[in-house]
PyMOL Python script that loads the backbone (N, CA, C, O; Angstrom):
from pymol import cmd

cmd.read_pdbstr("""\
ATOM      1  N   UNK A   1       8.623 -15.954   9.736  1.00  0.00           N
ATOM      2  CA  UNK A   1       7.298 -15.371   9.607  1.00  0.00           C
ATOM      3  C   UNK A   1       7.288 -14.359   8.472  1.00  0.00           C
ATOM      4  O   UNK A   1       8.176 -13.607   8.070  1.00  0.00           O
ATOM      5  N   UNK A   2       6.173 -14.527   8.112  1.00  0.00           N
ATOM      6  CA  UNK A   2       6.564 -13.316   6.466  1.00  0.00           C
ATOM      7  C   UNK A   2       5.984 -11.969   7.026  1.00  0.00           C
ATOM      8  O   UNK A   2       5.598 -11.873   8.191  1.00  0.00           O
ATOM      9  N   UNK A   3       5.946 -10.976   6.160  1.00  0.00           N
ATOM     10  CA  UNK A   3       5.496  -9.473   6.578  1.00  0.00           C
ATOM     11  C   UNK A   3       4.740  -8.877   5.995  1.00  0.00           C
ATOM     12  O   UNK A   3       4.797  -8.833   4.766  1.00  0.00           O
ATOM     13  N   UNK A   4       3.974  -8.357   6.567  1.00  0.00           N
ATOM     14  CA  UNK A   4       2.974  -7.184   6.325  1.00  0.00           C
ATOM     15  C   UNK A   4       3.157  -5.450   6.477  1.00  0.00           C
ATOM     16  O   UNK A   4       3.393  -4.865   7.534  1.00  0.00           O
ATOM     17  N   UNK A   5       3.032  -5.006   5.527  1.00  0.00           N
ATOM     18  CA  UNK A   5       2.551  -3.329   6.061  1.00  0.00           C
ATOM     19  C   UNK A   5       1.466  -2.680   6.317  1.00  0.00           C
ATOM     20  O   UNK A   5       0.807  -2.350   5.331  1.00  0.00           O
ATOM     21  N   UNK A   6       0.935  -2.291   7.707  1.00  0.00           N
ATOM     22  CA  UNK A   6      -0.316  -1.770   8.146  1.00  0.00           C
ATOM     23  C   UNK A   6      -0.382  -0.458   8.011  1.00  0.00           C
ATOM     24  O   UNK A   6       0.378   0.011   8.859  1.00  0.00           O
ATOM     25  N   UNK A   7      -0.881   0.387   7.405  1.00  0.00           N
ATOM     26  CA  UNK A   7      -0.777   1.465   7.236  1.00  0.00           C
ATOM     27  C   UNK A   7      -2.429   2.063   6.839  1.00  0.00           C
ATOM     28  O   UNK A   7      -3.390   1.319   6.642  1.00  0.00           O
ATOM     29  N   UNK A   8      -2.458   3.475   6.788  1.00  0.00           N
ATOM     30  CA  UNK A   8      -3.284   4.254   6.745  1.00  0.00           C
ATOM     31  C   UNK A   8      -2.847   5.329   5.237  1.00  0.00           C
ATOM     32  O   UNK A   8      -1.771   5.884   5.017  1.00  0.00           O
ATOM     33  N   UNK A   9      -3.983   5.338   4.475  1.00  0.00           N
ATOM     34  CA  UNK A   9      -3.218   6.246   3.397  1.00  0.00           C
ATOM     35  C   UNK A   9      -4.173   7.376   2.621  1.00  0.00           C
ATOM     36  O   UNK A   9      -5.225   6.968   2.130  1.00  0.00           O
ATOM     37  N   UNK A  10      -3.897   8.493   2.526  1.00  0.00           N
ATOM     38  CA  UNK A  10      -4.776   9.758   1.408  1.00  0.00           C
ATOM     39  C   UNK A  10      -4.550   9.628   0.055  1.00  0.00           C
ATOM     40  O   UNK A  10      -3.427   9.131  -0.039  1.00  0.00           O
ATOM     41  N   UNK A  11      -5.055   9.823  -1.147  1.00  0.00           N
ATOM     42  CA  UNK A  11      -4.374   9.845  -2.103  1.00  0.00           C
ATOM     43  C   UNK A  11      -5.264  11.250  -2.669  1.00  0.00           C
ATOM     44  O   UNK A  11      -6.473  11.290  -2.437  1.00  0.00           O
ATOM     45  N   UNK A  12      -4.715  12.179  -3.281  1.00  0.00           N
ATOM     46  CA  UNK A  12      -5.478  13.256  -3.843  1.00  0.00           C
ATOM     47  C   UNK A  12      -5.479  13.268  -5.378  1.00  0.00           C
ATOM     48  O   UNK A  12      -4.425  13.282  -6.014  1.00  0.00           O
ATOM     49  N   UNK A  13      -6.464  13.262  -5.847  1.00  0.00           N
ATOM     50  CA  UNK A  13      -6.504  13.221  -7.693  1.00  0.00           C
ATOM     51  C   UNK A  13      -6.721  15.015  -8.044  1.00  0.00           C
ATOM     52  O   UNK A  13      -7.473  15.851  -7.543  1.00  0.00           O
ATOM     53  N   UNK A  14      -5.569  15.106  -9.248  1.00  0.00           N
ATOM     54  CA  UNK A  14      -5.639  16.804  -9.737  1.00  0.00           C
ATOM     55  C   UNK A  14      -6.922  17.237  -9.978  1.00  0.00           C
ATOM     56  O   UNK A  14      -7.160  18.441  -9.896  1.00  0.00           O
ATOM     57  N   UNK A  15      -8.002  16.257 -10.331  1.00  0.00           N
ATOM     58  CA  UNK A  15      -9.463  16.813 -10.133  1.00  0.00           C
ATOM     59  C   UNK A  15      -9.988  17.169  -9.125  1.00  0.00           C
ATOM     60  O   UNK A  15     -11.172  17.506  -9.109  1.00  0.00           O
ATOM     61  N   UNK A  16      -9.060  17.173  -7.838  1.00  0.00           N
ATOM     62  CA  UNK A  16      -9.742  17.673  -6.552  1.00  0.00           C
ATOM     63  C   UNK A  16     -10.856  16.783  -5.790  1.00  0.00           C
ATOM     64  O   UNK A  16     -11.751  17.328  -5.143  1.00  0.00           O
ATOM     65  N   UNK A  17     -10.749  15.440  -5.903  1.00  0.00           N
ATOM     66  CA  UNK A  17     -11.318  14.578  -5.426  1.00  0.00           C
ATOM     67  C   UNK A  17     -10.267  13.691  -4.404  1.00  0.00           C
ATOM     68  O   UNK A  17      -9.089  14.050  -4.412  1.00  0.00           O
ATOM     69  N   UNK A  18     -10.433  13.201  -4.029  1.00  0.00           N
ATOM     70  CA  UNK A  18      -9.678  11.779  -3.390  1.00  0.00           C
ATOM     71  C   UNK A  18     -10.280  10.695  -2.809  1.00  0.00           C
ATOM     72  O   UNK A  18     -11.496  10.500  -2.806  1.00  0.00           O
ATOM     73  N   UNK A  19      -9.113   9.699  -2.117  1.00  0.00           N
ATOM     74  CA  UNK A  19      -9.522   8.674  -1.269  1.00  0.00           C
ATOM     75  C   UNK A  19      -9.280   8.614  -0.075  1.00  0.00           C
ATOM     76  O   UNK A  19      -8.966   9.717   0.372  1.00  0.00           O
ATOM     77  N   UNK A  20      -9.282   7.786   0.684  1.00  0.00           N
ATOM     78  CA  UNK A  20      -8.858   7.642   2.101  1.00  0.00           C
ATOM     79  C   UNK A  20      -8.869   5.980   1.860  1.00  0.00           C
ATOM     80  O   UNK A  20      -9.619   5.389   1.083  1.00  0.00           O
ATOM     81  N   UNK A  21      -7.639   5.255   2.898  1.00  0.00           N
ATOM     82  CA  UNK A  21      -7.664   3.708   3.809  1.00  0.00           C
ATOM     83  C   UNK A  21      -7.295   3.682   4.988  1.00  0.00           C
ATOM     84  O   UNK A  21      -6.281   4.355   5.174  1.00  0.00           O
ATOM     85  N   UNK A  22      -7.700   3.177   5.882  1.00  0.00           N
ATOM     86  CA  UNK A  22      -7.338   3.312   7.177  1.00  0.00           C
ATOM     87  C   UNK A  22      -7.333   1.208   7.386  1.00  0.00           C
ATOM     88  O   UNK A  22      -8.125   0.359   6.979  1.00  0.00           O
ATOM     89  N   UNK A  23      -5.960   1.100   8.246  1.00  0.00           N
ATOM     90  CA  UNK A  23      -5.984   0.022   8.245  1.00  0.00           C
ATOM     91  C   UNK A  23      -6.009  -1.091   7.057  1.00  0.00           C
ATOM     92  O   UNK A  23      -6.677  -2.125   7.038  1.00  0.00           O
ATOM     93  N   UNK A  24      -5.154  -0.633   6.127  1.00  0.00           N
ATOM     94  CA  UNK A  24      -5.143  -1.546   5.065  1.00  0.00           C
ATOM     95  C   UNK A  24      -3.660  -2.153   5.311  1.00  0.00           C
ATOM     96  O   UNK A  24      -2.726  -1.600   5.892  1.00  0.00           O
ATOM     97  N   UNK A  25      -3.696  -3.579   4.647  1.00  0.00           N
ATOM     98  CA  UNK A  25      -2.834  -4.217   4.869  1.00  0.00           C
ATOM     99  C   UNK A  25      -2.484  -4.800   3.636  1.00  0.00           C
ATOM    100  O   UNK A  25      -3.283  -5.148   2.766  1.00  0.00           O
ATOM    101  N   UNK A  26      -0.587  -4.942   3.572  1.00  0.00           N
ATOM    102  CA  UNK A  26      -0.055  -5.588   2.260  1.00  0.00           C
ATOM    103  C   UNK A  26       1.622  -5.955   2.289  1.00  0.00           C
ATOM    104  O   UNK A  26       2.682  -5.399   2.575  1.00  0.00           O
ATOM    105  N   UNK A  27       1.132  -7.253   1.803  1.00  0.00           N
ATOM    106  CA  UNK A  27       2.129  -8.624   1.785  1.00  0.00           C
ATOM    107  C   UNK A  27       3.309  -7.444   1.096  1.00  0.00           C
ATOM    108  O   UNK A  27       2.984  -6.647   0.217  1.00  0.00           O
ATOM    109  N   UNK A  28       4.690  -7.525   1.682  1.00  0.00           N
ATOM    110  CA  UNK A  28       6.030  -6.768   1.485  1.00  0.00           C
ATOM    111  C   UNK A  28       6.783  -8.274   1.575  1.00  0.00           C
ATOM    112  O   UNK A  28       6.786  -9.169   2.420  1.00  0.00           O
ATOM    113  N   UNK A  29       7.444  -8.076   0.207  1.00  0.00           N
ATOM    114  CA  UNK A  29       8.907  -8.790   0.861  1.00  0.00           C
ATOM    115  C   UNK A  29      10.207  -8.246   1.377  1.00  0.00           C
ATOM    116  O   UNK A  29      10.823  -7.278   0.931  1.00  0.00           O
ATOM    117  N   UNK A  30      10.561  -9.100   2.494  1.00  0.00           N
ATOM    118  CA  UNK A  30      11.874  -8.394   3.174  1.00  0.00           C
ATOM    119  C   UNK A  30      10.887  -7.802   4.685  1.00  0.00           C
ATOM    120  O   UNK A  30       9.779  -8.113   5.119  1.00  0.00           O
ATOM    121  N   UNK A  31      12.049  -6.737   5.183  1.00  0.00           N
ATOM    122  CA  UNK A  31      11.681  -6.491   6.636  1.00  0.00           C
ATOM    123  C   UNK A  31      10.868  -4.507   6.333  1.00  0.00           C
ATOM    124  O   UNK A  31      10.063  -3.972   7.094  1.00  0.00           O
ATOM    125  N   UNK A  32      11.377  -3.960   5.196  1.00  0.00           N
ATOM    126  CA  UNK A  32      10.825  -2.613   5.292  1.00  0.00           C
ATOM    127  C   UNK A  32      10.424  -2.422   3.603  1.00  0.00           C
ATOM    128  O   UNK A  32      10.801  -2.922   2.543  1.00  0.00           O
ATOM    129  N   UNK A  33       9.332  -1.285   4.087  1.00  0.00           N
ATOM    130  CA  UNK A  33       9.134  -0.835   2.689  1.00  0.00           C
ATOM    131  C   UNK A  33       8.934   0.907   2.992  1.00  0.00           C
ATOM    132  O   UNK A  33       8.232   1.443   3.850  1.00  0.00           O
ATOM    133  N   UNK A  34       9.987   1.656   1.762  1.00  0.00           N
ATOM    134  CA  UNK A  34       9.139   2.963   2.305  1.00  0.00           C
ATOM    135  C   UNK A  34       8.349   3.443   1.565  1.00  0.00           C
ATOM    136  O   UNK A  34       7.870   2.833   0.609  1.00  0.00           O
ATOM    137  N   UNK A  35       7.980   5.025   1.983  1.00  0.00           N
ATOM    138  CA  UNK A  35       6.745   5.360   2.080  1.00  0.00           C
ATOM    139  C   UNK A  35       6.178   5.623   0.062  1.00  0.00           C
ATOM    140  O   UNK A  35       5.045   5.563  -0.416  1.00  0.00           O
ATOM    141  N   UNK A  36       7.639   5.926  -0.692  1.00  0.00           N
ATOM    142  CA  UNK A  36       7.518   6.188  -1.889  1.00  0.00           C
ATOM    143  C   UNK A  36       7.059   5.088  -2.486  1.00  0.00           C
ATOM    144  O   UNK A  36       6.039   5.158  -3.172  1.00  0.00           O
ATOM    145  N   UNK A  37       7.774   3.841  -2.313  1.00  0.00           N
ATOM    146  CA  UNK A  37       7.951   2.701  -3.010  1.00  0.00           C
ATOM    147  C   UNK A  37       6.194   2.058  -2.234  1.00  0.00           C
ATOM    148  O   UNK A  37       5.532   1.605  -3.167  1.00  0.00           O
ATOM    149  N   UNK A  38       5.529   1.963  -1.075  1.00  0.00           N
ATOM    150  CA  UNK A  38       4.324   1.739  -0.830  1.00  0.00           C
ATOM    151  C   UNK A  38       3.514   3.023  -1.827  1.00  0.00           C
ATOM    152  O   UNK A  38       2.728   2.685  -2.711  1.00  0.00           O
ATOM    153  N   UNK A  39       3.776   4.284  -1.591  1.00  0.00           N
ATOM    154  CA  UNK A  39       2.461   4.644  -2.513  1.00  0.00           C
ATOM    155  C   UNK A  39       2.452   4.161  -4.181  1.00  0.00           C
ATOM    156  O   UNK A  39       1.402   3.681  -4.610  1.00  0.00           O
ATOM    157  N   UNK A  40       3.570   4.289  -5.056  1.00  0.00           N
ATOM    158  CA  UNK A  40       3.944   3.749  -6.518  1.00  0.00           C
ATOM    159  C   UNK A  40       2.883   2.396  -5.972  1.00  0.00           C
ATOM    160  O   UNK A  40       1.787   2.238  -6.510  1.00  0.00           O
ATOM    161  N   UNK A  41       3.150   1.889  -5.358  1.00  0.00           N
ATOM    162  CA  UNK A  41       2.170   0.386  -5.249  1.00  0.00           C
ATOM    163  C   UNK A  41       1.045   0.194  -5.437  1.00  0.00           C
ATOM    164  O   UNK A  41       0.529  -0.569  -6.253  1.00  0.00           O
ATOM    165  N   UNK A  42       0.296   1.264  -4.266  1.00  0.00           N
ATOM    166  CA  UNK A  42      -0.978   1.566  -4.439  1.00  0.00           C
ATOM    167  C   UNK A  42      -1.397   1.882  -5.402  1.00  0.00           C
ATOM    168  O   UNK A  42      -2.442   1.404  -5.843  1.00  0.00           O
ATOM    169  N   UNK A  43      -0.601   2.911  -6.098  1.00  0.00           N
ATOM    170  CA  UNK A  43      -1.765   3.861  -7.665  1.00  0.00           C
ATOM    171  C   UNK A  43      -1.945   2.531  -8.203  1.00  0.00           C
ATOM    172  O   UNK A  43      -3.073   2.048  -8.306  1.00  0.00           O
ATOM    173  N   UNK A  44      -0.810   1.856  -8.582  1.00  0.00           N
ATOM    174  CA  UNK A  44      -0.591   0.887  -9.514  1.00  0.00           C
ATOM    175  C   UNK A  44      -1.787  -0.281  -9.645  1.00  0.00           C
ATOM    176  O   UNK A  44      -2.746  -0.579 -10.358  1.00  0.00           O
ATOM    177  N   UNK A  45      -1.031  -0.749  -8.412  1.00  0.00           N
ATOM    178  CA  UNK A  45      -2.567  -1.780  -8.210  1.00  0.00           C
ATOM    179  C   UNK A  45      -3.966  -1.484  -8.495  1.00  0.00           C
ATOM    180  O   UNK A  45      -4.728  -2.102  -9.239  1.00  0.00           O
ATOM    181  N   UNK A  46      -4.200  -0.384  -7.751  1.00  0.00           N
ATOM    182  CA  UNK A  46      -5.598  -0.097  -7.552  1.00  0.00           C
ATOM    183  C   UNK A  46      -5.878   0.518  -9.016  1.00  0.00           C
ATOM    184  O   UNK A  46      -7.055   0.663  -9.347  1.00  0.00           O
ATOM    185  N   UNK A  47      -4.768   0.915  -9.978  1.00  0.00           N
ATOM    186  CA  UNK A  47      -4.863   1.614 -11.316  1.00  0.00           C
ATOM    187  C   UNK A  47      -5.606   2.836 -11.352  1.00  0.00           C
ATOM    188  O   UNK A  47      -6.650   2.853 -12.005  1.00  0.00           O
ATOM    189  N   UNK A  48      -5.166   4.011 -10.660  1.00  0.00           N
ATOM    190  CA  UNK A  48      -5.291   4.852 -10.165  1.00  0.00           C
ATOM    191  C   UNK A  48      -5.346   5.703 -11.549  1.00  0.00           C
ATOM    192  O   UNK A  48      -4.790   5.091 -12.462  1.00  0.00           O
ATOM    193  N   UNK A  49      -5.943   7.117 -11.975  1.00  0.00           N
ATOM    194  CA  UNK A  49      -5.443   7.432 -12.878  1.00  0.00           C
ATOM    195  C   UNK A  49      -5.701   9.121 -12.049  1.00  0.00           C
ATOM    196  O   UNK A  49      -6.539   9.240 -11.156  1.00  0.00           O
ATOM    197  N   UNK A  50      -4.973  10.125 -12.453  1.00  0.00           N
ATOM    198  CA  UNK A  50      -4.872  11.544 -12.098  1.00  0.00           C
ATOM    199  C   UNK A  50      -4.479  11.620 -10.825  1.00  0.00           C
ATOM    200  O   UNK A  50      -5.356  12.127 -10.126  1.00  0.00           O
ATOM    201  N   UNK A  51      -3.611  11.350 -10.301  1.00  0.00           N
ATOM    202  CA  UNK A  51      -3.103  11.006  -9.049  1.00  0.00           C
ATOM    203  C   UNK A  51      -1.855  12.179  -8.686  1.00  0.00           C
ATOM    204  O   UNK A  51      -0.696  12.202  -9.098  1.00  0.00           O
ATOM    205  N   UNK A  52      -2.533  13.086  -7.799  1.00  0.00           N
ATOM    206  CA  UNK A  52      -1.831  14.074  -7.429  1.00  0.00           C
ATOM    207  C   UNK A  52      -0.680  13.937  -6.155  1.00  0.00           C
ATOM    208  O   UNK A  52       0.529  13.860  -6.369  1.00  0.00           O
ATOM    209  N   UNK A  53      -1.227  13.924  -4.954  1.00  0.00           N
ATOM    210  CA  UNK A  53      -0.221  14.071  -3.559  1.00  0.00           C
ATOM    211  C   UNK A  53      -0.605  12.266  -3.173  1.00  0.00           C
ATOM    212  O   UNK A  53      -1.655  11.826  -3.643  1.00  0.00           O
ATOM    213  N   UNK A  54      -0.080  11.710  -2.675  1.00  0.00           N
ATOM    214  CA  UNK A  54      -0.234  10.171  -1.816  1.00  0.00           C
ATOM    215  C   UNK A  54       0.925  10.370  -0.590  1.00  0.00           C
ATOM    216  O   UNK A  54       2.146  10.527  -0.568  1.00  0.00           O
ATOM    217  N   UNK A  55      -0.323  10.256   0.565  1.00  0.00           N
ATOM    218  CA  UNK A  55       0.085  10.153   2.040  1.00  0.00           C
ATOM    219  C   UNK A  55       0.024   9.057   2.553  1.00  0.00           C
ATOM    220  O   UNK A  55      -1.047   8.468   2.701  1.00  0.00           O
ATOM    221  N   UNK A  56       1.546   8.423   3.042  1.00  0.00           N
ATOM    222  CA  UNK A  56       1.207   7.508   3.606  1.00  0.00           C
ATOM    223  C   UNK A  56       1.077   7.603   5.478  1.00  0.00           C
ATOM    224  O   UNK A  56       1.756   8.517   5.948  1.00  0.00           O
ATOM    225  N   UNK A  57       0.557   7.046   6.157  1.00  0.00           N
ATOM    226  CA  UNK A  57       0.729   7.548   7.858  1.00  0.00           C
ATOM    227  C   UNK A  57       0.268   6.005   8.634  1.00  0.00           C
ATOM    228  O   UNK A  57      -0.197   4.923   8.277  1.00  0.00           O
ATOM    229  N   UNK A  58       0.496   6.343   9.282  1.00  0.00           N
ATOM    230  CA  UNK A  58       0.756   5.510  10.432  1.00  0.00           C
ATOM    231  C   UNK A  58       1.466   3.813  10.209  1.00  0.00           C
ATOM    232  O   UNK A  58       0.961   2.740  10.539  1.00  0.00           O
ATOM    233  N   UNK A  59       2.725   4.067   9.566  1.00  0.00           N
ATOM    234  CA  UNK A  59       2.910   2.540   8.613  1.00  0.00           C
ATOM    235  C   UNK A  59       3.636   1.999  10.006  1.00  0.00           C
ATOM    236  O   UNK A  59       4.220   2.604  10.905  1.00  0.00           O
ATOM    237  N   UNK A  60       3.321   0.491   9.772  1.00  0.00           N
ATOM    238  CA  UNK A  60       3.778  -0.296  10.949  1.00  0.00           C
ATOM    239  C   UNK A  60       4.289  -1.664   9.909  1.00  0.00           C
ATOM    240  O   UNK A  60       3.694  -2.036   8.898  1.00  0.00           O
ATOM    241  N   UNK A  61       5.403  -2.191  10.418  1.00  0.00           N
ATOM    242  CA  UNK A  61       5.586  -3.675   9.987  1.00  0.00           C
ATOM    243  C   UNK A  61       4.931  -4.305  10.916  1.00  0.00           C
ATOM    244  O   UNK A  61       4.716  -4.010  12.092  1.00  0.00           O
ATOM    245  N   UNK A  62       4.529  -5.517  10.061  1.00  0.00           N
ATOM    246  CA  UNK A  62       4.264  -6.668  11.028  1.00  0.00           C
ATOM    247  C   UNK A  62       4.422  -7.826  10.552  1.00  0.00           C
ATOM    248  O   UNK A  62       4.656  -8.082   9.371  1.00  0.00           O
ATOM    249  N   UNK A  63       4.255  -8.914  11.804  1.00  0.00           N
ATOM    250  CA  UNK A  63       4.287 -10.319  11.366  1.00  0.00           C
ATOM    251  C   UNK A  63       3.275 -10.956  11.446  1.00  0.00           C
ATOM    252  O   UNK A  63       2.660 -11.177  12.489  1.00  0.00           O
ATOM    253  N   UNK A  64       2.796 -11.565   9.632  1.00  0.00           N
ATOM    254  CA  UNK A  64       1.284 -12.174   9.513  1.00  0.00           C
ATOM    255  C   UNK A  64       1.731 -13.068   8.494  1.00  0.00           C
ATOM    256  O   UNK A  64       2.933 -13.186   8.256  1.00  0.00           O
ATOM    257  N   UNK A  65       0.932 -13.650   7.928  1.00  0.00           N
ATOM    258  CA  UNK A  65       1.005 -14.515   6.399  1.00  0.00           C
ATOM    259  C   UNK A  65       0.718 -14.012   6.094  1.00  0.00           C
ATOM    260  O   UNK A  65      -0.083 -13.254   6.641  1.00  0.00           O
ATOM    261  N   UNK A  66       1.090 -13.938   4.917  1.00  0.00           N
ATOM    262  CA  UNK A  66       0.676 -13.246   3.431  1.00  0.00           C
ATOM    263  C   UNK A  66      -0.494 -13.669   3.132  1.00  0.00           C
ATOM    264  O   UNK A  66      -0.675 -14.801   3.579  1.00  0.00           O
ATOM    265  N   UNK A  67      -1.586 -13.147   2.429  1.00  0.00           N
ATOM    266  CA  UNK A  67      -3.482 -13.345   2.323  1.00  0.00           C
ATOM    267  C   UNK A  67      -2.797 -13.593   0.290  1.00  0.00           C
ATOM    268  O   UNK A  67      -3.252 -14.443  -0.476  1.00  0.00           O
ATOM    269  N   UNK A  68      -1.824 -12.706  -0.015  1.00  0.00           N
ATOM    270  CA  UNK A  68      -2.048 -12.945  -1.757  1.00  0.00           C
ATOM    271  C   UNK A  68      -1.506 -14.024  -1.925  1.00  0.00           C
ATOM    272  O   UNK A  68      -0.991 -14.616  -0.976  1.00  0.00           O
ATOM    273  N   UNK A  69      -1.504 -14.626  -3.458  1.00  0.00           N
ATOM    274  CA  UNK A  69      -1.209 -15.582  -3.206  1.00  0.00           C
ATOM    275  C   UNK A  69       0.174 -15.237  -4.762  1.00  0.00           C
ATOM    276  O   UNK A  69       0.032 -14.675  -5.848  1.00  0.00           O
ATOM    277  N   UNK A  70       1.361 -15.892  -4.111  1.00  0.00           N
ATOM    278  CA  UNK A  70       2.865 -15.623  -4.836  1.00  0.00           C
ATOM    279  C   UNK A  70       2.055 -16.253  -6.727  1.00  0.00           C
ATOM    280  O   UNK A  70       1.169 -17.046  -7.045  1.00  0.00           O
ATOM    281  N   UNK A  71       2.798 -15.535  -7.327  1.00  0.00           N
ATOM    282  CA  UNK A  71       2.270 -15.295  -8.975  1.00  0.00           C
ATOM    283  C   UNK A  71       2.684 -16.859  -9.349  1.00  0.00           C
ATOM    284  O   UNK A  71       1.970 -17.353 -10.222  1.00  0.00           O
ATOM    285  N   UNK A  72       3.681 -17.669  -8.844  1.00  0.00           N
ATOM    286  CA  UNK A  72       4.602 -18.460  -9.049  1.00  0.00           C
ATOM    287  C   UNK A  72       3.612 -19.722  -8.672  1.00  0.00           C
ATOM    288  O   UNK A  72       3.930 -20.773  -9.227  1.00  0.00           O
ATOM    289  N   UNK A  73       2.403 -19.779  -7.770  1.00  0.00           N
ATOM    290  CA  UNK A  73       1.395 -20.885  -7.044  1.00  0.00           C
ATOM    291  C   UNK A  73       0.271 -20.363  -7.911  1.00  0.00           C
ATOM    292  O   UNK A  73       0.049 -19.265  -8.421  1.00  0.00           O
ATOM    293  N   UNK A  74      -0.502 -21.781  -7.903  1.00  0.00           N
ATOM    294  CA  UNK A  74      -1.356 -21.904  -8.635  1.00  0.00           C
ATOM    295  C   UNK A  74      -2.713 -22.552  -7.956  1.00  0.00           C
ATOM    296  O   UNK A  74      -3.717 -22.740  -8.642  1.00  0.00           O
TER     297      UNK A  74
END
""", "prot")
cmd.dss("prot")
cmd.show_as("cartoon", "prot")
cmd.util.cbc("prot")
cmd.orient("prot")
């Protein structure tokens, strides 16, 4: 079964703004991911720019299919 990380996350921008996710979910390979290597993910993806503190909380593994689809399928 492949894996998921369910998690909840803050991110604060040095402009004194931020975000919030609650219940977001994302395809990990392997059995763990931590909390550094999930936020680097997030800015990235989402292309975050002024990105101060990133909280991650309530992270859970789980077992789901993966929703993305591998870079390698077409």
């Amino acid at each position: 079964m492949e894996k998921r990380v369910l998690f909840d996350f803050e991110i604060e921008f040095t402009n004194g703004d931020g975000i919030q996710g609650q219940e977001f979910r994302l395809d990990i390979d392997g059995d763990d991911i931590s909390d550094e290597e999930l936020a680097r993910y997030i800015v990235e993806d989402m292309r975050l720019l002024m990105v101060g503190k990133v909280r991650i909380l309530n992270k859970k593994i789980i077992n789901e299919k993966h929703k993305r689809r591998h870079p390698d399928q077409k």
